[in-house]
DOZARO-866890 format. One record per residue (C-alpha): residue in one letter; y, z, x. Coordinates in pm, whole numbers, padded with zeros to 5 digits, always signed. Layout:
<atoms>
AYZX...
</atoms>
This chain:
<atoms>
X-05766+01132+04051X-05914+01061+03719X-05822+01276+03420X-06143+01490+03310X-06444+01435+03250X-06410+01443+03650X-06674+01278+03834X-06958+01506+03959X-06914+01542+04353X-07274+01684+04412X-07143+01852+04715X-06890+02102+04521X-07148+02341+04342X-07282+02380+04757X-06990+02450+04904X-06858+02690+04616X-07140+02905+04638X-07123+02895+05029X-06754+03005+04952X-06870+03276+04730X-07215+03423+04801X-07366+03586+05140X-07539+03426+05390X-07818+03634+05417X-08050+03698+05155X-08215+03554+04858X-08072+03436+04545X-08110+03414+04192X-08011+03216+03918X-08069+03284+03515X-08193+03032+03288X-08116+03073+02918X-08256+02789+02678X-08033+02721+02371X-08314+02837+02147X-08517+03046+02397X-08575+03319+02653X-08370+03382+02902X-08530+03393+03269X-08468+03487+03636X-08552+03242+03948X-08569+03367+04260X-08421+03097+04557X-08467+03179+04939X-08171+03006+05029X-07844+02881+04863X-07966+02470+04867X-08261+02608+04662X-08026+02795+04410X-07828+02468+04331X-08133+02247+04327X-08312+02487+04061X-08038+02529+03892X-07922+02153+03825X-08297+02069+03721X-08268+02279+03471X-07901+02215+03375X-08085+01852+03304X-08306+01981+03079X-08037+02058+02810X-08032+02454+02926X-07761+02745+02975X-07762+02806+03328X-07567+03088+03561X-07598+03193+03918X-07603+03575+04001X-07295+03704+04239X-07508+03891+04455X-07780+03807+04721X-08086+04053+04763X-08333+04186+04986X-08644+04104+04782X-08765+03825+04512X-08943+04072+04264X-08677+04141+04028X-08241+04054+03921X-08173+04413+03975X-07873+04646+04114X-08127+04835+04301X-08248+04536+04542X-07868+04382+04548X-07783+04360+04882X-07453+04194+04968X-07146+04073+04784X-06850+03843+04929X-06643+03767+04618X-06418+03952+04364X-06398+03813+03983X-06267+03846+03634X-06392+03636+03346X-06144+03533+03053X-06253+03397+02740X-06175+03164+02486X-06281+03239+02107X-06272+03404+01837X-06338+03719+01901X-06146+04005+01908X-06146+04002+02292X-06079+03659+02354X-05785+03462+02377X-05717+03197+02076X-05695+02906+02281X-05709+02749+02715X-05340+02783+02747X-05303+03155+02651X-05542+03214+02871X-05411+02981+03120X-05118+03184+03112X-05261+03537+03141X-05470+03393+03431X-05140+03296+03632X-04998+03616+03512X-05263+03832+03711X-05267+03624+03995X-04886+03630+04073X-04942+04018+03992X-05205+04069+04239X-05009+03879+04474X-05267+03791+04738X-05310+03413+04667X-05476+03235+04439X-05804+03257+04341X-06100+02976+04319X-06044+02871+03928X-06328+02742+03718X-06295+02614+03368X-06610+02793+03289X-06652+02575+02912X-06537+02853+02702X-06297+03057+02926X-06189+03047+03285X-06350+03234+03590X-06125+03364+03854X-06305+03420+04194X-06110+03582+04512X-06343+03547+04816X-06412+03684+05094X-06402+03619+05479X-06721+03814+05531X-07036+03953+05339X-07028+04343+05271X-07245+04615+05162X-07297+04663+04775X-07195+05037+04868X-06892+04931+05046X-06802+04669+04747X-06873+04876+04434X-06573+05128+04443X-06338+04899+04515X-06509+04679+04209X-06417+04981+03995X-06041+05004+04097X-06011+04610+04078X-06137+04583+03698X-05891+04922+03611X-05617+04688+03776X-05712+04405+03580X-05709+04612+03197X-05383+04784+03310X-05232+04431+03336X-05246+04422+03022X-05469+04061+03003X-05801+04024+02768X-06075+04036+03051X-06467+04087+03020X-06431+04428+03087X-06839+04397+03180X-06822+04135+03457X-06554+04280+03743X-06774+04564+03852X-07074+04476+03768X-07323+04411+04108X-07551+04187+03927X-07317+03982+03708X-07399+03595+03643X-07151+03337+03615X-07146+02962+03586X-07159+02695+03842X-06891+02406+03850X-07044+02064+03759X-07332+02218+03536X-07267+02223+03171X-07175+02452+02900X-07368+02462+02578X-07320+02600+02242X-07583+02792+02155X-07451+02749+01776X-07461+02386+01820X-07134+02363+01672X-06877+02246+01977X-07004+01990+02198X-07118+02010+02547X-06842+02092+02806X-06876+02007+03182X-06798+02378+03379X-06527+02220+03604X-06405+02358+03940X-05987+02359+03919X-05894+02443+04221X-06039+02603+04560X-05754+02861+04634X-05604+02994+04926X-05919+03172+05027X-06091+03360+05127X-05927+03708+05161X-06001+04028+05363X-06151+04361+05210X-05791+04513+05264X-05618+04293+05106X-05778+04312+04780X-05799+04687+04858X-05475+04725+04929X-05345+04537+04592X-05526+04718+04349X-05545+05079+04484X-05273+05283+04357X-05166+05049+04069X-05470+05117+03841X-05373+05449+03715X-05216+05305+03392X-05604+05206+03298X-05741+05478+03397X-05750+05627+03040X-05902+05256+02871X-06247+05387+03006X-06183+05783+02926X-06225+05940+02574X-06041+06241+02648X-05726+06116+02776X-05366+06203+02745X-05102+06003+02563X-04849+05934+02823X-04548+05657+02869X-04815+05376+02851X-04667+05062+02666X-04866+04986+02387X-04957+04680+02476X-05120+04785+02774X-05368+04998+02525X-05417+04694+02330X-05819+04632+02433X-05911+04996+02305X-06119+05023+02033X-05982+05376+01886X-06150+05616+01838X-05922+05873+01729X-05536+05850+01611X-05419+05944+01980X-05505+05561+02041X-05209+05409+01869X-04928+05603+01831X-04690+05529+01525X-04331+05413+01687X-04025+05506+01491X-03924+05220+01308X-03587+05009+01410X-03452+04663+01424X-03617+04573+01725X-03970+04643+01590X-03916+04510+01291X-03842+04168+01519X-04153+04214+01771X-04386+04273+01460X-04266+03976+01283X-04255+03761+01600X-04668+03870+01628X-04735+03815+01284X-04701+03453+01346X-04991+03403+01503X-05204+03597+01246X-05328+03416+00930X-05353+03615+00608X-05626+03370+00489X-05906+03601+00590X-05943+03881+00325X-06026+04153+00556X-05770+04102+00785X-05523+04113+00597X-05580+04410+00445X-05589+04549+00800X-05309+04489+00896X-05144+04606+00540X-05327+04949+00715X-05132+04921+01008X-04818+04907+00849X-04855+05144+00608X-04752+05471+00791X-04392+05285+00834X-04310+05316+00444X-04090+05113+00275X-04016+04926+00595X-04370+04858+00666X-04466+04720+00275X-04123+04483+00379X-04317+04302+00632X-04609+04316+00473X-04467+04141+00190X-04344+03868+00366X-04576+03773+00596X-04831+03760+00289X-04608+03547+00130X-04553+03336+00492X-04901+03288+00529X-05015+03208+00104X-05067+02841+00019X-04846+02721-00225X-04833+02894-00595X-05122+03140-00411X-04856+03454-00343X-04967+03731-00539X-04696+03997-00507X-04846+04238-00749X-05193+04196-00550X-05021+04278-00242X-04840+04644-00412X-05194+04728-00567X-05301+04710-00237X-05098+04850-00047X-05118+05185-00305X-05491+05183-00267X-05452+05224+00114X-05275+05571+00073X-05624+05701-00042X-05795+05524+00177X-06021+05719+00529X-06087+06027+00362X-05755+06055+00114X-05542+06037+00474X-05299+05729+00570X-05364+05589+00897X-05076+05606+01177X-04951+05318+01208X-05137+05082+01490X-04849+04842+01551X-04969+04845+01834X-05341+04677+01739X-05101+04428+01599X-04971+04311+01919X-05337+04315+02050X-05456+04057+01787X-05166+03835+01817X-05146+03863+02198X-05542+03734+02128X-05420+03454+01972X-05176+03338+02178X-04835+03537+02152X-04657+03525+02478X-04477+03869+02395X-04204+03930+02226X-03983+03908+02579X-04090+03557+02662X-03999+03383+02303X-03635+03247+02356X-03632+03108+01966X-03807+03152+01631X-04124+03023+01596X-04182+02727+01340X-04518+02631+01316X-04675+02692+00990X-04425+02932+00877X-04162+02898+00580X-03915+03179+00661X-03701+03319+00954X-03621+02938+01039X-03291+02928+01240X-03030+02942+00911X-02694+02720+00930X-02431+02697+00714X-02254+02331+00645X-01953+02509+00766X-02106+02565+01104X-02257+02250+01099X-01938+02056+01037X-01687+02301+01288X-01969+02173+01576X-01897+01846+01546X-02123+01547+01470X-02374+01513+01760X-02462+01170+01916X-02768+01020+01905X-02884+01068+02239X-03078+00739+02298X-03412+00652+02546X-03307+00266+02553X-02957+00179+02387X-02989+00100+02030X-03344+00063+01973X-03512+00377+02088X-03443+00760+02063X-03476+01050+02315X-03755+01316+02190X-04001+01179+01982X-04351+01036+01962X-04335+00630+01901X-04643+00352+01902X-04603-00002+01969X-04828-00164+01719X-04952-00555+01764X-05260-00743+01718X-05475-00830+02044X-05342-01026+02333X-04945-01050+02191X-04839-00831+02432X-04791-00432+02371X-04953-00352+02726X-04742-00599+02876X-04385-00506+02692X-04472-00106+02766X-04509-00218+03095X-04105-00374+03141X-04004-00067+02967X-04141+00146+03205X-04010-00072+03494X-03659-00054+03302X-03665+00303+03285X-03795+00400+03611X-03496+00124+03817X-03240+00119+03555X-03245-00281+03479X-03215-00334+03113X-03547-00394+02928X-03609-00748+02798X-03270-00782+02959X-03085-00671+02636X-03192-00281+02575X-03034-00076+02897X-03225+00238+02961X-02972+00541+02911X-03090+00683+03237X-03354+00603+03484X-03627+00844+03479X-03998+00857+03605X-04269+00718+03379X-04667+00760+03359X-04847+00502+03217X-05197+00651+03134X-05428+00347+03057X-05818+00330+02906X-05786+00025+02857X-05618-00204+03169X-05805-00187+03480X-05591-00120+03797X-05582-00516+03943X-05461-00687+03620X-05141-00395+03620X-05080-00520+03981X-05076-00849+03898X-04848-00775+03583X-04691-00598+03779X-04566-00838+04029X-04497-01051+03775X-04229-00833+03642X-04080-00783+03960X-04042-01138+04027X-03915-01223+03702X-03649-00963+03766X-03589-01111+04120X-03529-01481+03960X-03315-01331+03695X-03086-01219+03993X-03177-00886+03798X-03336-00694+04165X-03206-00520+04453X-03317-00253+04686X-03226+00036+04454X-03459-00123+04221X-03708-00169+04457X-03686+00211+04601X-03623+00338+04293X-03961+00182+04142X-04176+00338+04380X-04088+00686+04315X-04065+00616+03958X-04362+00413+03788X-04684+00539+03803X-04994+00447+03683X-05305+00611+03559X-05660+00471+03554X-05935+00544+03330X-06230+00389+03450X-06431+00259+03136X-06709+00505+03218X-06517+00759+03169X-06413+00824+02818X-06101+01038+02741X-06113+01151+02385X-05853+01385+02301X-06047+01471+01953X-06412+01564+01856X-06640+01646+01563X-06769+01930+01552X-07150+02002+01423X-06971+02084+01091X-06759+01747+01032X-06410+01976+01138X-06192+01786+01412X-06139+01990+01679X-05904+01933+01968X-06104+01888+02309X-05913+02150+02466X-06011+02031+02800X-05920+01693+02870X-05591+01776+02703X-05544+02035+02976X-05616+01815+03248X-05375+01560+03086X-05088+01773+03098X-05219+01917+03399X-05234+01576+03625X-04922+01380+03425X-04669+01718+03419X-04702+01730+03758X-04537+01348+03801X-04231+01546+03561X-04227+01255+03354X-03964+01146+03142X-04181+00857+02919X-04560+00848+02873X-04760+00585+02737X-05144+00604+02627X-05306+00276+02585X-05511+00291+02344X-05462+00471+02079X-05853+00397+01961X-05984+00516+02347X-05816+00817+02364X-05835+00974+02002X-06222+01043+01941X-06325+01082+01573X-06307+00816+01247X-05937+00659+01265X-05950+00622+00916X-05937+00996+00879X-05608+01173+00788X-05695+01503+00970X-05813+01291+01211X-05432+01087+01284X-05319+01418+01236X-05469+01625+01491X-05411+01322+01746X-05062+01303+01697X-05012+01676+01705X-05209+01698+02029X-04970+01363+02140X-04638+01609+02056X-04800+01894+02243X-04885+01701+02549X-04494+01525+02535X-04385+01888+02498X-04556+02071+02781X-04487+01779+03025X-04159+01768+02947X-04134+01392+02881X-03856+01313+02635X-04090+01054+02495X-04431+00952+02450X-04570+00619+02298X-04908+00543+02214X-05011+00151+02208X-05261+00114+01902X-05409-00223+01762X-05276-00394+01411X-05572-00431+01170X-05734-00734+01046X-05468-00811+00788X-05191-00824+01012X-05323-01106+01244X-05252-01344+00984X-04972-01226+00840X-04645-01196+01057X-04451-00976+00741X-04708-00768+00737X-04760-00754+01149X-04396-00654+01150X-04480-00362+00880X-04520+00044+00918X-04841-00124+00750X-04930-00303+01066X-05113-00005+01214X-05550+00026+01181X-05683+00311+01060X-05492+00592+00825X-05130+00593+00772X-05062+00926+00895X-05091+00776+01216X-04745+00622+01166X-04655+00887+00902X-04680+01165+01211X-04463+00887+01447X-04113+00896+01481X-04066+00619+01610X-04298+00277+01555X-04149-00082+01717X-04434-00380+01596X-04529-00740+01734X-04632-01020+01615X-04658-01383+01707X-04371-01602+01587X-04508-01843+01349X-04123-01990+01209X-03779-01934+01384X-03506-02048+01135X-03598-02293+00909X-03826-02463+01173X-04233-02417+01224X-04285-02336+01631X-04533-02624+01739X-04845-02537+01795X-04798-02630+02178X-04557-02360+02197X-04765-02137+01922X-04792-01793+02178X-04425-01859+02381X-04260-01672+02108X-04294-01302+01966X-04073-01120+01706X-04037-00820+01737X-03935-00505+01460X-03884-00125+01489X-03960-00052+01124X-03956+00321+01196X-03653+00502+01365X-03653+00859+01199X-03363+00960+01396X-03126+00672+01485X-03047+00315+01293X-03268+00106+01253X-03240-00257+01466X-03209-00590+01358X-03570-00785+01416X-03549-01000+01792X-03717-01270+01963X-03890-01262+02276X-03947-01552+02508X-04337-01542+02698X-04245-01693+03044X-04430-01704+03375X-04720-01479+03390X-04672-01371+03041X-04322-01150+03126X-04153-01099+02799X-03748-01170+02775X-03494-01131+02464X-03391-01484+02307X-03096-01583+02030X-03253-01785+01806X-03014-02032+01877X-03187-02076+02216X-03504-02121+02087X-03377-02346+01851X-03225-02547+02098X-03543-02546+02297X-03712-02716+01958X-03504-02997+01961X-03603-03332+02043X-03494-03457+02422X-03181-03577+02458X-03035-03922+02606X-02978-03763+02969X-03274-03539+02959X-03464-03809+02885X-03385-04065+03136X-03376-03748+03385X-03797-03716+03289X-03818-04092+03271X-03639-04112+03629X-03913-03841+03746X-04210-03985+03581X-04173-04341+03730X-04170-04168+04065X-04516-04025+03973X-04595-04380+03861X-04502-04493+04195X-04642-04248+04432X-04955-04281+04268X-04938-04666+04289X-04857-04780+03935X-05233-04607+03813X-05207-04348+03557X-05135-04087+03704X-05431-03747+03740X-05396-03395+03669X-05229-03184+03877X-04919-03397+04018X-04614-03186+03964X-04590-02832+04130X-04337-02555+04070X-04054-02514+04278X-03777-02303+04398X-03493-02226+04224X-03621-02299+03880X-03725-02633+03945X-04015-02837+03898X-04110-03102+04189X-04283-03389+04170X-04506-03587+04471X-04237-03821+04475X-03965-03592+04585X-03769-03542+04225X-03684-03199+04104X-03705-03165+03719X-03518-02829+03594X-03755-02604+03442X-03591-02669+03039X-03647-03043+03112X-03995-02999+03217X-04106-02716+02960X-03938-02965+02655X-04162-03241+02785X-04440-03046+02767X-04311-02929+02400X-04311-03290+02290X-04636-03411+02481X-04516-03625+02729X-04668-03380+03000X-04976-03155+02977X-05003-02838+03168X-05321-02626+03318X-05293-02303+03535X-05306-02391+03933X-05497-02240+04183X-05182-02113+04327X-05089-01815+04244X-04848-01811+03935X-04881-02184+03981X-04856-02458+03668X-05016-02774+03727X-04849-03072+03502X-05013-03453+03469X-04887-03670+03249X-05026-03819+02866X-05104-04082+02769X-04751-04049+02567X-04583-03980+02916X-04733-04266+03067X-04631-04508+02805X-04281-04368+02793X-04204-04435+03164X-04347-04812+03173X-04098-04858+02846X-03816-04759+03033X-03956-04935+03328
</atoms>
């Protein structure tokens, strides 16, 4: 399965309104243009209400599909609704007050209700701007039969406690949005979003089971839809939707510790920036006193920009409020406080385990170095023994075609069998690893993959742990080309703005492997937006530590592309300066290892035969550990990368000597031979087993012997048709070097 945007199956918007609409009946669907009227179309039958209602998704409009079917075309109305087959609640994403602040608050309230209903889950739709919850039916009923029970499902709903549409769950006539059409901003600031169907549920239900489920549980809500309630044992934030209208609405709690915590555990999520609001919620608070003007004082300190606090500001306002409404103090709506910040994603105070950070200068956990040093000095916990750390964010960096994909690659096979990576770096602990890739179609990762396997097997590295192991381990994702995955958009007022979607589905699909390292390659396919852009690097990499967070994955490394400067120059290849685009790509990073093409070992120049067989490698970023010395890496067959003293290489410089060279001579006069005493054609000496090299005329050359003489141009090579194969002939060098000797 692809990660969003999902491919269109033209068949899903058919069957989901076969799932959710009666048989019987016509049909109507709403069109409303971005800058227009909004109309009704009548459809005889359900293929007609998807085939009107993708032409005129095409043409760039807002389209829905009424819940209902009716007995006559004339008009959209509760009066000719007919029949009903499907329960639903709509929760939204925005900023307004009844919205939630972001997909995964709302994620969460949606799983919330459905475990509370406790029937099964629902048909989910990512509607573009919310999420649509649909329980359906076995069989069609009456509008008369449906309609009370409507009533006690949407009380059930508010007394949950979640931000619904309070408008859509009983309402006979409501229109909602089919998956696969596409959501539009009628503001034209956010860009389209593809209305995508999440899952199909364990549906569809019976009448009494939905019946049963919500009756008798929606007394709580009761009084959300009555002015002239009693105040009774209700939490407050079950009350939180109300609008009041009188004081009765939010009751002022006595003030203790515990409140004090809750209210500054909501604050959190509520910015002071806004002028209004914050003089709101100075309102709120001001029935509690001294306590209240406490935490109103700090959290408009919290939230200020630096040198902005305004202490005296805050005091004259908080006096002015005391003669504020008619001369009378409000009571004290903590509890509109918990609304808001429940609206913009608080969990509740119950669910947070720790002290928020995010944004916030005060009420960080507080140490003393006494503490600190009776604890102990903590190890660094490490990913791969002395070169990367557990926890972070990290990007390989190297210019094109030196081998990031590939060396991500061995790591990941390292990690997910346990063989040491490069064979020097031991993984701490195998694990399971996603490798999510935009850029490296499926084929060439089997290819590279078998490659790495067999390198392994030579090495005497393989067994069948490694092999079971890998199986359950490593596992690939494929984003076809045509698919684009940007984590990142502009929005039509130049803001970046995180595309809340595809980072959904990303944790969604990969979380589900429980991964312990992720890799994106490419950083430039996946971020969306100028690269060049601070709050551009910035938002990626945040959105990179929120998807290694909510998968779980101890580490996540992006592969990203060196700039222009770096291809020619290996100091600065090596560099935090290596990376394209702004530095708070690497400034954001933990952890940054970088490639580059060896160019000089020692005091030597690598030949220009041998001018790609050797990368150097650095980590010039390791925030939390020591940083490693640079290291060599050796390009064998089919490009597998392994470590190398630079003694070996070295040694693999230096000129043949007197036994190698009458071991080649000894093999080249049998080519000579074989081939009659003509010079001898391409393709004459095949690879072998055992790390040998065979010639025609039976004698094995060791692989060294072979690749020197190819290092000092007695032998040329080409790739063989084989698979894996090399294909040696001699030169004109060769040739003149075995007649010598001869």
């Amino acid at each position: 399965m692809a990660i969003l945007p999902n491919p269109k199956n033209p068949d899903t918007a058919i069957q989901f309104a076969n799932l959710v609409l009666p048989q019987s009946g016509g049909y109507f669907y709403s069109v409303n243009p971005v800058n227009g009227l909004w109309m009704d179309h009548f459809a005889p039958t359900i293929d007609d209400l998807i085939r009107g209602s993708r032409n005129a998704d095409r043409s760039s409009n807002n389209v829905y599909f009424c819940t209902a079917s009716f007995s006559a075309s004339g008009s959209r109305k509760a009066e000719f609704a007919q029949a009903k087959k499907c329960f639903y609640l709509d929760l939204d994403v925005g900023k307004k007050r009844d919205a939630y602040a972001g997909h995964e608050a709302a994620s969460e309230a949606a799983e919330d209700l459905i475990a509370t209903l406790g029937v099964g889950r629902p048909v989910w739709i990512n509607s573009g701007k919310g999420i649509h919850l649909y329980w359906p039916l076995g069989e069609a009923i009456s509008v008369e039969t449906w309609k009370p029970i409507a009533e006690k499902f949407k009380a059930w709903a508010i007394g949950t406690g979640a931000i619904i549409d309070k408008a859509v769950p009983a309402d006979v006539v409501r229109v909602l949005r089919l998956p696969n059409l596409t959501w539009r901003d009628k503001n034209g600031v956010e860009r389209d979003r593809t209305v995508a169907l999440v899952e199909w549920g364990d549906g569809p239900f019976t009448l009494e089971e939905i019946d049963a489920a919500v009756s008798g549980r929606s007394e709580l809500s009761k009084a959300a839809n009555n002015d002239d309630w009693e105040l009774g044992p209700i939490p407050d934030y079950i009350l939180r939707d109300r609008v009041p209208k009188d004081e009765r609405a939010y009751p002022t709690r006595d003030w203790t510790p515990d409140l004090e915590k809750e209210l500054r555990s909501a604050l959190r999520y509520l910015s002071a920036d806004d002028y209004e609001g914050w003089w709101q919620v100075a309102s709120m608070l001001r029935a509690h006193g001294e306590d209240g003007w406490r935490v109103f004082l700090w959290w408009s300190e919290a939230c200020a920009s630096e040198g902005a606090f305004d202490p005296d500001g805050c005091r004259e306002k908080w006096s002015e409020l005391a003669t504020s409404h008619g001369g009378k103090d409000r009571t004290g709506y903590v509890a509109e406080i918990f609304s808001r910040a429940r609206g913009k994603g608080w969990p509740g105070f119950e669910k947070i385990d720790k002290p928020l950070l995010t944004g916030f200068r005060y009420d960080a956990p507080t140490h003393s170095a006494g503490w600190m040093l009776d604890q102990g000095c903590p190890p660094i916990e490490w990913a791969f023994e002395k070169v990367l750390v557990r926890d972070c964010v990290g990007v390989i960096t190297a210019p094109g075609g030196v081998g990031k994909t590939f060396i991500a690659l061995q790591m990941g096979v390292s990690m997910a069998t346990g063989i040491p990576w490069l064979g020097k770096f031991a993984p701490s602990s195998v694990g399971r690893v996603a490798l999510i890739s935009a850029e490296t179609d499926t084929k060439t990762f089997q290819r590279r993959l078998h490659s790495v396997v067999a390198h392994h097997k030579q090495m005497g590295e393989w067994s069948e742990d490694a092999g079971r192991a890998i199986r359950e381990n490593l596992w690939l994702i494929g984003i076809p080309p045509e698919e684009p995955v940007h984590l990142l958009f502009m929005d039509g007022k130049g803001r970046v703005r995180k595309e809340e979607e595809v980072v959904e589905k990303i944790i969604e699909q990969v979380g589900n492997l429980k991964p312990d390292l992720i890799f994106l390659d490419t950083r430039n396919l996946f971020c969306g937006g100028d690269e060049n852009s601070a709050p551009v690097a910035g938002a990626f990499m945040r959105a990179l530590s929120e998807i290694r967070t909510r998968t779980g994955a101890r580490n996540l490394i992006v592969l990203d592309h060196a700039n222009k400067s770096s291809s020619a120059d290996e100091s600065m290849a090596l560099s935090q300066n290596a990376s394209a685009g702004s530095v708070q790509f690497i400034n954001n990073a933990k952890w940054q290892m970088a490639m580059a093409v060896a160019k000089r070992i020692g005091n030597k120049e690598v030949p220009p035969n041998q001018a790609r067989d050797y990368v150097r490698c650095a980590v010039p970023k390791n925030n939390d550990g020591p940083q490693p010395e640079d290291f060599l890496l050796l390009r064998g067959e089919g490009g597998v990368l392994r470590f190398v003293t630079e003694g070996e290489v070295l040694g693999r410089m230096a000129p043949l000597a007197e036994e190698e060279r009458k071991s080649l001579v000894k093999a080249l006069n049998a080519l000579i031979a074989k081939n009659g005493g003509e010079a001898i054609p391409s393709t004459q000496i095949l690879r072998g087993k055992d790390h040998e090299l065979q010639c025609l005329g039976g004698e094995r050359i060791r692989e060294k012997l072979l690749d020197d003489a190819v290092r000092d141009g007695f032998v040329s090579v080409a790739s063989g048709r084989a698979k894996n194969s090399k294909l040696h002939s001699l030169t004109e060098k060769g040739l003149a070097l075995a007649w010598e000797d001869s």
